[in-house]
N, C-alpha and C positions, 0 to 999 in steps of 0.2 A: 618778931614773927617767925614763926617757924618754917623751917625747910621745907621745902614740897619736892621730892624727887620723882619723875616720872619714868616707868620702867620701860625701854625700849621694848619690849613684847608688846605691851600695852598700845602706845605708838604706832607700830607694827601694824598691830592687829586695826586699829583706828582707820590707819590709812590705807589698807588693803578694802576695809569694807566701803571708803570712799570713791577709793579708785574704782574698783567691780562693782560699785551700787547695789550692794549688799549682802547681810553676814552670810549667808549659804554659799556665796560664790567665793566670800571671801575665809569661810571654815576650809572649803574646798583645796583653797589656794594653798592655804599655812596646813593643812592637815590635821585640822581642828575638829570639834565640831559644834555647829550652828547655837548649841547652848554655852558652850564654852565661848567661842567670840562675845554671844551679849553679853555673859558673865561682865568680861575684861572690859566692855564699852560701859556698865554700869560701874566698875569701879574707877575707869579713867575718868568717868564723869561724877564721881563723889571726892576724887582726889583736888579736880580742877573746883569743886560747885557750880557746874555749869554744865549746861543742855546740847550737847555737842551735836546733836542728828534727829530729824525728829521724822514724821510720816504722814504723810497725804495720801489715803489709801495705799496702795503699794506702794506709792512710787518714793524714797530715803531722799530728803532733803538735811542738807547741811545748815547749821545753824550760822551766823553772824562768830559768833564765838568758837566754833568750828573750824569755820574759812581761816580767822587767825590762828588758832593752835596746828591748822594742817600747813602750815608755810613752816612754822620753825621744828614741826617732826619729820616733815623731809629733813630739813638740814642734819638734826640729829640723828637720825636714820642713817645720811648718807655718810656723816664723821665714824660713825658706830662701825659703819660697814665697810671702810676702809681703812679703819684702825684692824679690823679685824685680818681683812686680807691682808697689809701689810706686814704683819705680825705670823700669819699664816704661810707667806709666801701665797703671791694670786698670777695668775696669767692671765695675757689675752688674748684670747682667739673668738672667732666667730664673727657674724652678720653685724653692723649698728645700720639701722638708718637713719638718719638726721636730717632735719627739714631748718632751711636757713629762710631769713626773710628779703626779698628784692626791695623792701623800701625801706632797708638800713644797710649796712654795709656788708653786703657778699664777701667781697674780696677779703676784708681784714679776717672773716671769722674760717672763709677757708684756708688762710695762712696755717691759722691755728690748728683747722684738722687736719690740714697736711702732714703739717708737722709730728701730730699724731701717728697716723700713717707711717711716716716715713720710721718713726720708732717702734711699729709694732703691725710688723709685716705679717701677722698671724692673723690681721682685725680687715676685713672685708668691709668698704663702706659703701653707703648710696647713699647721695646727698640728691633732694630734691630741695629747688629754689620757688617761692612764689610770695606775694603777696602774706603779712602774714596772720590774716585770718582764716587763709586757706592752709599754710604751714597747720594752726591749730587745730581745724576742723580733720588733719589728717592725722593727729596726735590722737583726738579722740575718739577717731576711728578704731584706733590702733596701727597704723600704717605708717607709723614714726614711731624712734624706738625714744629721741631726743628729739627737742625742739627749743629755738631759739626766735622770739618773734614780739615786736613791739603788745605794750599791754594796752586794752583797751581800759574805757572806765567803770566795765562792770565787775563781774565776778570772773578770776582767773587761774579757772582749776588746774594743778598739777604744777603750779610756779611751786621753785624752789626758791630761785634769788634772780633781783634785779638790779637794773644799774639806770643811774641818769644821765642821759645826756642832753646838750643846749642845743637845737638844729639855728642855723645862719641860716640869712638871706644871701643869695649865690649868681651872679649876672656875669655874662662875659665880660672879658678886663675892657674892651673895647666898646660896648654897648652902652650908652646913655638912657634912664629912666627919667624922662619927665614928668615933675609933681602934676601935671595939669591934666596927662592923659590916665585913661584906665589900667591899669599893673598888668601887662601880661604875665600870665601864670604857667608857670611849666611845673607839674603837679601828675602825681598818681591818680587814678578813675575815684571816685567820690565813693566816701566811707573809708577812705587815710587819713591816719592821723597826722602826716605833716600837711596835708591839705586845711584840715579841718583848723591846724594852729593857724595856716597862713591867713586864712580867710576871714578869721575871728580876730586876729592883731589885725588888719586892713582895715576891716568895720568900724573895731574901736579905735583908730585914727582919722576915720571918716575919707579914707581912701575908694576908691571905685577899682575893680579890677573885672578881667575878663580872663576864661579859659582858653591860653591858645595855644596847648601842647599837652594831651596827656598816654601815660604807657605806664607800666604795670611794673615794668624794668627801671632799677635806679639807671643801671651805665643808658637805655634812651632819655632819660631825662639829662643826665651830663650829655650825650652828646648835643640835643637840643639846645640847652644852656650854653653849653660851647658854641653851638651855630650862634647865636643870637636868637633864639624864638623868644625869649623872658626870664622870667625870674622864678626861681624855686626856691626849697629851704632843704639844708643838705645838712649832714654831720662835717666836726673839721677831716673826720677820717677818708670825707666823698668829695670834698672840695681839690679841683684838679685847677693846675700851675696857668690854665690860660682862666682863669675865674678870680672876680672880686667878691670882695665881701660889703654888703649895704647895710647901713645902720641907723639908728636912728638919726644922724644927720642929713642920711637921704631922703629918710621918710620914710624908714622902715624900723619900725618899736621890734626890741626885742620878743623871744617867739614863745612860749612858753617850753619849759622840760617836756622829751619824752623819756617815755621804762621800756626799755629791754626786759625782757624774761627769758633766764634759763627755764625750760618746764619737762618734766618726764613722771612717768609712770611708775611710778619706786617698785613695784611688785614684779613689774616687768624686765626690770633691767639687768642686764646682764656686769658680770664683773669688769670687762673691758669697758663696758658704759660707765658702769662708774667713774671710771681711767679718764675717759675722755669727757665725763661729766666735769672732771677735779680739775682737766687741763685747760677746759674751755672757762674756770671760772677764774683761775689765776690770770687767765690771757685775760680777760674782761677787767681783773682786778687794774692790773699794770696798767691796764691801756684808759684807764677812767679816767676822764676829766679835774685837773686839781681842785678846781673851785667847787666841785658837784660832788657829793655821796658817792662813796666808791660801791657799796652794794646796798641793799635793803633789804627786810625779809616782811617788806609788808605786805599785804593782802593786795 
């Protein structure tokens, strides 16, 4: 079979008119123009044979085959574009803002942008915490410059890379669960997805449970769990020294994987983004689960 190599401009240009929802905005961007983008979109789509973007009146939808070829032209975009700066000599200065998720782990990923920080005292940051389909909806605002936020199961514009992780079932060391009573639930507001695994493993063990603790914040749910209000499902990086772990010997079936996603706006980002794009992905690499995918660049 023959090579097929894909020219970074092309790439580029792909995912600029993704990201801006379309070629005018995105000739704009790169300094094109608007015939020269579709040019490049009709040859990137003769090189792949396939329909990368298509049109419902105005409005640019992306195809099935799109959504995948846009996950690994970020990646190569983003190796392209830090080959480049390294090579160039790059700095960092300026603004990021980065939007983290409260129903995964705060704390570990602040480590890591500390730690950034603390190496590149030229980079101004504002981290906003929440929830993280509200992390998203302020990515696609544009009011996040990065974003790191559990993936749902639909479509999940602007991922670059993901990770898996196992969430445990998590009860004070001291706290007794009886199989006969209903599972108190110590749980994020509804439409979480550790909610959603707990409740669907329950079912299909023909468990009964009831909601008796929820908050938006991981550390209210550790402390809850620590009081004794019930049981949650944590990551091993949330599980704190006064907590046990329940298993299926207690009567609790393992919980299904969840995805993290790295996600950012490639056209948008600044070169210290990248910095702390590269930083935060090694920290995620290291910090992976052994028995689980260390990243993925699936859809």
């Amino acid at each position: 079979m023959r090579a097929v190599n894909l020219p970074t401009d092309l790439l580029r240009a792909f995912i600029t008119v993704i990201d801006l929802g379309g070629y005018t905005r995105a000739a704009d961007a790169l300094g094109r123009t608007q015939p020269a983008i579709s040019l490049q979109m009709k040859r990137l789509e003769d090189l792949l044979d396939a329909v990368l973007i298509t049109h419902e009146g105005r409005e640019l939808k992306v195809t099935e085959q799109g959504e995948a070829l846009a996950v690994y032209a970020r990646q190569v975009l983003r190796l392209n574009d830090e080959a480049v700066a390294e090579l160039k000599g790059r700095s960092a200065m300026g603004l990021l803002r980065v939007g983290l998720p409260t129903d995964f782990s705060v704390a570990f990923l602040q480590e890591a942008i500390s730690r950034f920080a603390g190496e590149h005292a030229d980079v101004t940051m504002t981290i906003h915490c929440d929830v993280s389909r509200h992390v998203l909806d302020w990515l696609h605002a544009d009011e996040l410059d990065i974003a790191v936020a559990l993936l749902n199961r639909d479509k999940n514009p602007y991922l670059v890379r993901s990770w898996e992780e196992r969430p445990i079932w998590a009860v004070a060391a001291d706290k007794q669960i009886h199989k006969s009573s209903p599972v108190p639930l110590v749980t994020h507001p509804e439409g979480c997805e550790y909610r959603r695994r707990m409740t669907t493993a329950l079912r299909a063990e023909g468990r009964d449970w009831r909601i008796a603790y929820t908050n938006p914040e991981i550390g209210g749910l550790q402390r809850a769990v620590s009081s004794g209000f019930g049981v949650t499902a944590l990551t091993r990086k949330t599980l704190l020294p006064d907590m046990r772990v329940l298993t299926a010997r207690d009567g609790f079936p393992a919980l299904e994987p969840i995805r993290i996603g790295l996600f950012y706006k490639h056209q948008r980002l600044s070169g210290a983004g990248l910095m702390l794009v590269d930083s935060l992905i090694s920290h995620m690499d290291e910090a992976a689960e052994p028995d689980l995918p260390k990243a993925k660049s699936a859809r």
